[in-house]
C-alpha positions as CSV (number, residue, x, y, z in Angstrom):
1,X,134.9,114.4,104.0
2,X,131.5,115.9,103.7
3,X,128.7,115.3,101.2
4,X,127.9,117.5,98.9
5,X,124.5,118.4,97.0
6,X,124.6,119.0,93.4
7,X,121.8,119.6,90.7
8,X,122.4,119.4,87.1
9,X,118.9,121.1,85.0
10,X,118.7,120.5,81.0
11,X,115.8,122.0,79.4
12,X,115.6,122.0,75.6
13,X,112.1,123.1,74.2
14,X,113.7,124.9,71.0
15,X,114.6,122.7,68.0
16,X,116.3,123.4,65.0
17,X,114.9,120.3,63.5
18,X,111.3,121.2,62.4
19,X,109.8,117.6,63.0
20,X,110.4,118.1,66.3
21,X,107.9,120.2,68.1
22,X,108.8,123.2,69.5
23,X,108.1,122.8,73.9
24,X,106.9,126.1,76.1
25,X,107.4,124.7,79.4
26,X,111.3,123.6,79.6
27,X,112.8,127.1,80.1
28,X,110.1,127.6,82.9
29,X,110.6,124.2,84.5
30,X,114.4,124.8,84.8
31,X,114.0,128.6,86.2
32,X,111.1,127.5,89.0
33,X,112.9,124.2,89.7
34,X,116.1,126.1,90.1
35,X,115.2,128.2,92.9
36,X,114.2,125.9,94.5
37,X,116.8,123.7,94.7
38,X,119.1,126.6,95.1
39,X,117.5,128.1,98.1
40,X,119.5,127.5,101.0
41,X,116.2,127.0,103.2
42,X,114.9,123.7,100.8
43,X,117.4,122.4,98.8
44,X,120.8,123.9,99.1
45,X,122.1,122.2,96.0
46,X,125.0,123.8,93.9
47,X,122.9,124.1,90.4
48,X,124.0,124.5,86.9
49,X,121.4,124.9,84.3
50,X,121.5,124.1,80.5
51,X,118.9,125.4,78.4
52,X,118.5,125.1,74.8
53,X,121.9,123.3,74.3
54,X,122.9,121.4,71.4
55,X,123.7,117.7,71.5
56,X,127.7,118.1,72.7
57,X,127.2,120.8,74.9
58,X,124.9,118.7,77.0
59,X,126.5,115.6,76.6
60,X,129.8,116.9,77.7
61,X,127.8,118.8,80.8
62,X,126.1,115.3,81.9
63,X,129.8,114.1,81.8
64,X,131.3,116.3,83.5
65,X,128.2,116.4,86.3
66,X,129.1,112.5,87.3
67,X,133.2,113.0,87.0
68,X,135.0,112.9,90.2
69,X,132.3,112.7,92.5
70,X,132.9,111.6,96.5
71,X,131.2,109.0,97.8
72,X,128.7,111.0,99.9
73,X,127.5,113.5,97.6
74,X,124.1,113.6,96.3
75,X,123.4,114.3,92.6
76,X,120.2,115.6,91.0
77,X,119.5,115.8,87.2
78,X,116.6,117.1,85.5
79,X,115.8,116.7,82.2
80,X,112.9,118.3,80.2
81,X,112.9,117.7,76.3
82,X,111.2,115.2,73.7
83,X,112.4,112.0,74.2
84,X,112.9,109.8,70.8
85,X,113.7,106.5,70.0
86,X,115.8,104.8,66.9
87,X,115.0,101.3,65.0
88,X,116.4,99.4,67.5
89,X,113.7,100.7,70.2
90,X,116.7,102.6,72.0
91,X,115.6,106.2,73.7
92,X,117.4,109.5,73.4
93,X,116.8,112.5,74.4
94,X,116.9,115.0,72.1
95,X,118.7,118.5,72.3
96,X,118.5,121.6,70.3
97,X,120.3,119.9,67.2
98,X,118.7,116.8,67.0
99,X,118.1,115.2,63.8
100,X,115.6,112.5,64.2
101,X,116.9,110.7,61.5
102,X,120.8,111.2,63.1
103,X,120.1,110.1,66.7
104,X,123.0,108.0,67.1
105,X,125.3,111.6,66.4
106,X,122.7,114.3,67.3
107,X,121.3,113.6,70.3
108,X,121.8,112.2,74.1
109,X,121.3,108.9,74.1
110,X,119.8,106.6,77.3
111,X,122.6,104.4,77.2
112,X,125.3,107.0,77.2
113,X,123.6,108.9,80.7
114,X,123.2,105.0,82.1
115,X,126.9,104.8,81.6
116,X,127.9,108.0,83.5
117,X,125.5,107.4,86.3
118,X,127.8,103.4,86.2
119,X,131.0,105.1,86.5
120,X,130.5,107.6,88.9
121,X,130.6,107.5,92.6
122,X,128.4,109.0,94.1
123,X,126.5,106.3,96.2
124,X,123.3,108.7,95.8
125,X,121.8,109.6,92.1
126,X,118.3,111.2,91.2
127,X,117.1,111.3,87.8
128,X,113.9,113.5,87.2
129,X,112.8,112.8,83.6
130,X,110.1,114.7,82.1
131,X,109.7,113.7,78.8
132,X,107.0,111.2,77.1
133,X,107.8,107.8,76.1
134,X,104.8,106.8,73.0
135,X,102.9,107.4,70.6
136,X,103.2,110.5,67.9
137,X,103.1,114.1,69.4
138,X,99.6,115.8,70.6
139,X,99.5,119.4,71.2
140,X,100.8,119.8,74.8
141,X,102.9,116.7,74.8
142,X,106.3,115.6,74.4
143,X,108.0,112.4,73.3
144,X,107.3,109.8,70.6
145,X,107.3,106.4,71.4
146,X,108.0,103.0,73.9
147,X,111.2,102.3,76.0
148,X,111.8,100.3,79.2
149,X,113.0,103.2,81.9
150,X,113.8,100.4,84.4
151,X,115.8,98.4,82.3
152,X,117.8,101.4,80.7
153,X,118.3,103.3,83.6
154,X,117.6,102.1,86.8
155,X,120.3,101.0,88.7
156,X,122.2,100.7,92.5
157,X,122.5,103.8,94.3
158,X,120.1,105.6,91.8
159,X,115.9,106.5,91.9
160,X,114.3,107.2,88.8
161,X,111.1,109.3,88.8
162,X,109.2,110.0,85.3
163,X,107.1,112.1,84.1
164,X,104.8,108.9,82.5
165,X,104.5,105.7,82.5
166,X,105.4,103.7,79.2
167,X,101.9,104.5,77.4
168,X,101.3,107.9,78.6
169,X,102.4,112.0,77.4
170,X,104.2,113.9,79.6
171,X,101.9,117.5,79.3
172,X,102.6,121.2,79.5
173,X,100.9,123.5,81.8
174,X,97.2,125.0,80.5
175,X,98.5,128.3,79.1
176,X,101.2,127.6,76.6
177,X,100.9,131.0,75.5
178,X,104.5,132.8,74.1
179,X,104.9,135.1,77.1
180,X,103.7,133.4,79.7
181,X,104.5,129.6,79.7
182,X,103.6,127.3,83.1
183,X,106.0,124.8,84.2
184,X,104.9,121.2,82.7
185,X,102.2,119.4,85.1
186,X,104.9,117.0,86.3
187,X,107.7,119.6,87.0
188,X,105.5,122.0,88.2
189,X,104.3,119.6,90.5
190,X,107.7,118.7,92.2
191,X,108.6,122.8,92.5
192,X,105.2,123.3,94.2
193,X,105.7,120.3,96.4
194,X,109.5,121.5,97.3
195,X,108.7,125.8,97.4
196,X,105.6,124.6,100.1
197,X,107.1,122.2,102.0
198,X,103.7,120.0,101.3
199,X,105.9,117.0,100.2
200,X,106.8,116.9,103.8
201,X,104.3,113.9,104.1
202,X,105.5,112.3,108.0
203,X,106.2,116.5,109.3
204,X,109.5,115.7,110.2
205,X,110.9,118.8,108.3
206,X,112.7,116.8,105.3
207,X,111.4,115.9,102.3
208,X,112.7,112.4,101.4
209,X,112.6,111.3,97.5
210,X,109.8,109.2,98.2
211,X,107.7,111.4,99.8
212,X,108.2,114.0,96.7
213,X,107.3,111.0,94.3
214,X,104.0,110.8,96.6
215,X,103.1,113.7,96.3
216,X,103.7,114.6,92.5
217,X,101.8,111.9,91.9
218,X,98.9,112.3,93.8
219,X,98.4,116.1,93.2
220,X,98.7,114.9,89.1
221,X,95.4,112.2,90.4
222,X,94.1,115.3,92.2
223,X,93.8,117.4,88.7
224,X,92.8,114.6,86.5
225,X,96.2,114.7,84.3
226,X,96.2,112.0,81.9
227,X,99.7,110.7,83.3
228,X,100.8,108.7,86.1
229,X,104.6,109.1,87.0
230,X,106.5,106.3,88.5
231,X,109.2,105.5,90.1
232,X,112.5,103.0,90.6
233,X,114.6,102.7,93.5
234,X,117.8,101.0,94.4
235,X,118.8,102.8,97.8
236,X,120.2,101.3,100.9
237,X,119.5,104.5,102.6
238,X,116.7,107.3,102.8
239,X,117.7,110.2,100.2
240,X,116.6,113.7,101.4
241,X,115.7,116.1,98.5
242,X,115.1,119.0,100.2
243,X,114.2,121.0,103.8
244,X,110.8,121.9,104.7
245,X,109.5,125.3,104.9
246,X,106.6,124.6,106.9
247,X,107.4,124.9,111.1
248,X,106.8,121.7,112.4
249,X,106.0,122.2,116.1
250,X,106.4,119.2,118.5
251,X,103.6,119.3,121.0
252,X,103.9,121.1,124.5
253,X,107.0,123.3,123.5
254,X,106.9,126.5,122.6
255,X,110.3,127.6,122.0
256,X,112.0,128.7,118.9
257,X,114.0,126.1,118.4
258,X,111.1,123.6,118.4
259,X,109.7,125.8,115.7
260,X,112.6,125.5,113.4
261,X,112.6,122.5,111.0
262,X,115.2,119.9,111.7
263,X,118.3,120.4,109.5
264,X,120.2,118.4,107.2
265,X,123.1,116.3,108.9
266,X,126.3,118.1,108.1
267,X,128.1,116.5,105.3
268,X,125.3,112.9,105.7
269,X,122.4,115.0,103.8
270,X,122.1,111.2,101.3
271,X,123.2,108.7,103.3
272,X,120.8,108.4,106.7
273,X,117.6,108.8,108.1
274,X,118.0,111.8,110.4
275,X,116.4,111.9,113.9
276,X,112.2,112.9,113.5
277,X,110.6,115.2,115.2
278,X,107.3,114.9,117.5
279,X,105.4,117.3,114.2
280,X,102.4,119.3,114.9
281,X,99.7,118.0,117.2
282,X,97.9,115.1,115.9
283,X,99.9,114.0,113.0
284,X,102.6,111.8,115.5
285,X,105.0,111.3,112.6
286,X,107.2,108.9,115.0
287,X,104.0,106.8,116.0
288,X,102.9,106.7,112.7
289,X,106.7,105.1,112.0
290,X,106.1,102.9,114.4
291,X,103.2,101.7,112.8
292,X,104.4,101.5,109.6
293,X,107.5,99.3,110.5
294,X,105.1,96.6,112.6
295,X,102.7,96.4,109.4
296,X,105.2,96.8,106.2
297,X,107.2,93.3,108.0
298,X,103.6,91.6,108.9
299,X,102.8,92.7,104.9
300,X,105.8,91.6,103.2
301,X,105.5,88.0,104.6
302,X,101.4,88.2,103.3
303,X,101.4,85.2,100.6
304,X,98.9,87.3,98.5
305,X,101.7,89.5,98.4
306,X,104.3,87.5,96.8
307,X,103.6,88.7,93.4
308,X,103.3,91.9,91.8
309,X,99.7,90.9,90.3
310,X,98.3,89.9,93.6
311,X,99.7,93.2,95.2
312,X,97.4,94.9,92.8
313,X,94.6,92.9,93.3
314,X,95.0,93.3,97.3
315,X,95.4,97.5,96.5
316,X,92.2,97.7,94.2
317,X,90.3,95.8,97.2
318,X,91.9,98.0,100.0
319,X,91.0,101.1,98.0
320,X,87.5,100.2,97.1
321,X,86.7,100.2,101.4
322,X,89.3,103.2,102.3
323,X,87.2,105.2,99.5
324,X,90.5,106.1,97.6
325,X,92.4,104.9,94.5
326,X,95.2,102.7,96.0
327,X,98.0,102.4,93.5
328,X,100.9,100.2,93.8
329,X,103.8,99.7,90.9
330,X,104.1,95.4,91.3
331,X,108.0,96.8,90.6
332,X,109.4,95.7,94.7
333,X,107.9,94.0,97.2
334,X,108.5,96.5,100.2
335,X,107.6,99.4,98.2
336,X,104.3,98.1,97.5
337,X,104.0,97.5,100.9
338,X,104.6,100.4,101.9
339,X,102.3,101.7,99.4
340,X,99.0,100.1,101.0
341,X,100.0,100.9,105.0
342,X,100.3,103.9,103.8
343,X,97.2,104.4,101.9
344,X,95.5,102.9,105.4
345,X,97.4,105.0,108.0
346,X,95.8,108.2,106.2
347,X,92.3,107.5,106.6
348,X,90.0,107.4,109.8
349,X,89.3,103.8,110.6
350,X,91.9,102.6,108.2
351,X,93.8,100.1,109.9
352,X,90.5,98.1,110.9
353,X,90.1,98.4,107.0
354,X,93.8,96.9,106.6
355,X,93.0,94.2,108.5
356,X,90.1,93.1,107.1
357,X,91.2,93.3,104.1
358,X,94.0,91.1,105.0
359,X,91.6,88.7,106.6
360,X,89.6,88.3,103.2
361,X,93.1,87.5,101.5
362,X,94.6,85.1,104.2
363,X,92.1,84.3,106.6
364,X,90.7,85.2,110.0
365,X,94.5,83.5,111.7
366,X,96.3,85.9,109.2
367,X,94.5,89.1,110.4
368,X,94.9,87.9,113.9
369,X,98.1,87.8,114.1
370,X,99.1,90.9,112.2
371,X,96.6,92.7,114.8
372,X,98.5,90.9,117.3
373,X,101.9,92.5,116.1
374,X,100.3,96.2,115.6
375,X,98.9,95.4,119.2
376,X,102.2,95.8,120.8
377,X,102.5,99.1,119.8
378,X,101.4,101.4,121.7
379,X,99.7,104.3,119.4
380,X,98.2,101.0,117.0
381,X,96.6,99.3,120.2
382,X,95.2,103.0,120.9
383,X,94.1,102.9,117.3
384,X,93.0,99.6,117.1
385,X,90.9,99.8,120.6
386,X,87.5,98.1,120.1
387,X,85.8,95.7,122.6
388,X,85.7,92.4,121.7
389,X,83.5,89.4,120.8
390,X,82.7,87.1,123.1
391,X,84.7,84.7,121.5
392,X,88.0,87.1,121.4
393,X,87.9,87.1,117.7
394,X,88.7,90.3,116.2
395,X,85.3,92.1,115.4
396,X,86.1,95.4,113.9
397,X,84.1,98.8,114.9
398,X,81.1,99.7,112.9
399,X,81.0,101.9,110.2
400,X,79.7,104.9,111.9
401,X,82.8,104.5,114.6
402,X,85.2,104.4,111.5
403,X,84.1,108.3,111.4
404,X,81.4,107.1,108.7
405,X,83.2,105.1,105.4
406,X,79.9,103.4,104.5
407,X,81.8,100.6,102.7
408,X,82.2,98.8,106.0
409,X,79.1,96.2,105.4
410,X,80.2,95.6,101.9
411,X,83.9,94.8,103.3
412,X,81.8,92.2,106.0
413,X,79.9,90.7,103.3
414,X,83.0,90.1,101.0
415,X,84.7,88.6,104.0
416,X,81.7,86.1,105.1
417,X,81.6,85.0,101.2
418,X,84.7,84.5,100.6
419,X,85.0,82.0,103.5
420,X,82.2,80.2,102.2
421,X,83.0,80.6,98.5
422,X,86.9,79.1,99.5
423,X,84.7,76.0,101.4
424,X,83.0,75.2,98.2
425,X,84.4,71.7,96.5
426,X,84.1,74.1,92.8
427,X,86.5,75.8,93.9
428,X,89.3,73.4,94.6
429,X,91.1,73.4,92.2
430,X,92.3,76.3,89.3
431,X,90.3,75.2,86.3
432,X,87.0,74.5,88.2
433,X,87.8,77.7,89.4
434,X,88.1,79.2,85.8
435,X,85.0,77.1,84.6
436,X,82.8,78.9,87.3
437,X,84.1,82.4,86.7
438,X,83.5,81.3,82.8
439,X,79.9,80.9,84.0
440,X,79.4,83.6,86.6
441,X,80.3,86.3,83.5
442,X,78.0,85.0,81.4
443,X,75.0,85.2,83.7
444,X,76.4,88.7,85.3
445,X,76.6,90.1,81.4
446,X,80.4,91.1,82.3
447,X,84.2,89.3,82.6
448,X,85.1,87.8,85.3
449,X,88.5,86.9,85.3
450,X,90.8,84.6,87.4
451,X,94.3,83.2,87.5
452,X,94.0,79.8,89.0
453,X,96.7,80.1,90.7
454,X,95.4,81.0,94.5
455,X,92.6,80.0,95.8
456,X,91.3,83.2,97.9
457,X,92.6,85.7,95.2
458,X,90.4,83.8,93.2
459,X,87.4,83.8,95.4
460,X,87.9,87.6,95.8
461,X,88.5,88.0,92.0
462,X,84.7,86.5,91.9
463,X,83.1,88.3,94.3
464,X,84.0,91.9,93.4
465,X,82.0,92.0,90.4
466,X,79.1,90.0,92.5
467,X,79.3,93.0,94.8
468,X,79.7,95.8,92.0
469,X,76.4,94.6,90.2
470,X,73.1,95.3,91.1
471,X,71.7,91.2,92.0
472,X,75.2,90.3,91.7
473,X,74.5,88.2,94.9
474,X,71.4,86.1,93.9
475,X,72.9,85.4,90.6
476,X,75.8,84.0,92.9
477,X,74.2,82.2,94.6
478,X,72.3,80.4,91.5
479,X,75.7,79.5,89.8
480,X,76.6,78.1,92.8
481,X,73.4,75.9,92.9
482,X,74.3,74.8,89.5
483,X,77.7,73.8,90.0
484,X,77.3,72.5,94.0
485,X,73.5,72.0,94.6
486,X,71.0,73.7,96.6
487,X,72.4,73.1,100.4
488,X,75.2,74.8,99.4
489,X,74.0,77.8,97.6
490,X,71.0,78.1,100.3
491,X,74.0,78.4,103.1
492,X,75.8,80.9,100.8
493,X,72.6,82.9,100.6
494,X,72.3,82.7,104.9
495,X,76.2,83.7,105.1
496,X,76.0,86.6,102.4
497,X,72.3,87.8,104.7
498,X,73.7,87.4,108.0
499,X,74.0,90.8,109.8
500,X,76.8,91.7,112.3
């Protein structure tokens, strides 16, 4: 039997209830989101849309959106409203009759939607949410207050994609005036992404869920929007939102067909990864794959990646010497992974970045061998070609060959000190450690905080704010006299001088 594609839209921005503010952008978002989805070039999803609806009419549509369901459809629901809590901390979203002081009877509650999205069975479910989750309502923002999406709502077979995180507002466009309302920043970011075909990140004419989540978020970064969306997954397969409408072109045909973005597999639009195309020239999605898959497996089996806190340390390093904000979620593993190669892949010089990076986490071996792996690729090696040191240790290019980062001798300096920071007897053991970062902040005028759990996360937890201050190194290097003596601080002064 085939799979079908089916999109459910409730937007509620009118409220009976005058506590509840009233919301401009819902009846846009649902219009602009619905032709996309219904366009039989990008989504080619049956839609219904709800707008303004009270509490049963939307509860029975969400019902009746997850009942008898096949196995290989894929479902899409949208909501855009205020989203509420009761005294128990509970959310609910609200519709057009919700009482705030009725939610239980009034509204749509979280745990009735996690229920439907249980029962039914369709193995693939996603769950755009555009509301806020804290605080009191500002002008522009929607939602009152704290839940736990992941625990409410996540589940198998399902990706959830919000608006916010737990502490943020969801806002409206700029113009909220009466006639002319704008799509909310979030929504309006997912129809631009899906109507341009820009979400397309690899080129291989799909637009996977991932890849949308990608690129609402970075476009919200882009235009400073004080709200960061994020995501859950629990997929065994790649889900494919929508088509591309941007011609991908492998290179060295010129046909039509080439020309023609690769369709949807009849009736398996949810379930696999579709063959890739070549893309335009110079954007090699399936080389680029290839990459990925070598580094994401060398990645996941990083030590300093075994937690979701050491993840984040690794992506604030990674993006202070790509010259981006790297942001990872600390929710899975993989994902995170994921996360950094990508963050790598898309710069210039990146992957020499990765791996020094990795070096400074694991050690010299470490980086080696991950270089080793990427080496056996074809495109990496290609990428990776540098000649090398005399000694065949991996001596990365220079900063003008990375096409110009000018973070490169800070990256070298952070490696050559951490190695001789980790050698140091003070830093043996967690609180010695602690006791030295204790002192470092006081004589740098500024926290300097570590774990004690890992010694080279430590080290590095140290030395960023060294780097980051103006002195930060002599000051180092005096703490280290206190604590060690002068040979040793005198060596860390000839390792953190030494030029490449």
């Amino acid at each position: 039997m085939s799979g079908r594609r089916f999109a459910l839209l409730v937007a509620t921005g009118r409220y009976e209830n005058p506590s509840l503010a009233r919301l401009r952008s819902p009846s846009r978002d649902a219009d602009g989101l619905e032709q996309v989805l219904r366009d039989p070039r990008i989504g080619d999803f049956d839609v219904r849309t709800l707008v303004d609806g009270p509490h049963h009419e939307v509860t029975r549509a969400i019902e009746d959106f997850f009942l008898d369901r096949r196995r290989d459809d894929l479902l899409l629901l949208h909501l855009s409203c205020h989203g509420l809590k009761d005294d128990n901390g509970e959310l609910h979203f609200a519709a057009a009759d919700t009482d705030r002081r009725l939610l239980a009877s009034t509204s749509v509650s979280a745990a009735f939607l996690h229920t439907q999205m249980r029962r039914c069975r369709a193995r693939s479910i996603v769950l755009l949410l555009d509301c806020c989750y804290s605080g009191a309502f500002l002008p522009g923002g929607k939602g009152d207050t704290t839940v736990h999406i992941q625990d409410e709502l996540a589940g198998h077979g399902r990706v959830v994609i919000t608006a916010t995180n737990r502490t943020e507002y969801a806002w409206e466009g700029e113009r909220l005036s009466e006639l002319d309302p704008e799509p909310s920043r979030f929504t309006g970011a997912v129809i631009e992404g899906l109507r341009t075909g820009e979400a397309d990140r690899n080129a291989d004419g799909l637009i996977g869920v991932d890849e949308l989540y990608d690129y609402v978020y970075e476009r919200l970064q882009a235009g400073r929007v004080a709200q960061r969306p994020q995501m859950w997954v629990q997929l065994e397969h790649r889900v494919v939102v929508a088509r591309s409408v941007l011609r991908s072109r492998p290179p060295d045909r010129g046909d039509d067909e080439a020309a023609t973005p690769h369709p949807l597999p009849p009736g398996r639009e949810s379930a696999h990864v579709p063959p890739r195309t070549e893309g335009p020239p110079g954007r090699r999605p399936r080389a680029a794959l290839g990459q990925m898959v070598s580094l994401t497996e060398a990645m996941c089996g990083l030590p300093c990646m075994e937690d979701a806190r050491s993840r984040a340390l690794f992506a604030t390093v990674l993006g202070d010497h790509l010259g981006r904000r790297v942001d990872v979620r600390g929710v899975r593993l993989r994902m995170d992974a994921v996360t950094l190669v990508r963050a790598a892949q898309q710069v210039p010089g990146g992957l020499h970045v990765l791996l020094l990076v990795i070096e400074v986490f694991e050690g010299r071996a470490v980086a080696m061998d991950v270089r080793g792996r990427l080496e056996r690729d074809d495109a990496a090696r290609l990428a990776l070609s540098h000649s090398p040191s005399p000694d065949g240790a991996y001596e990365p290019p220079s900063g003008a060959e990375l096409g110009g980062l000018g973070r490169l001798l800070g990256l070298r300096t952070l490696v050559r000190l951490t190695e001789a920071m980790c050698e140091l007897s003070c830093m043996e053991d967690g609180p010695n450690r602690m006791q030295f970062a204790a002192a470092l902040g006081q004589q740098l005028g500024r926290p300097v905080d570590v774990r004690g759990v890992r010694l080279r996360e430590d080290v590095v937890s140290i030395l960023r704010p060294v780097l980051a201050v103006e002195g930060g190194e002599r000051t180092l290097m005096e703490v280290v006299r206190v604590f060690e003596g002068d040979r040793e601080a005198d060596e860390l002064g000839r390792r953190a001088l030494a030029t490449d």
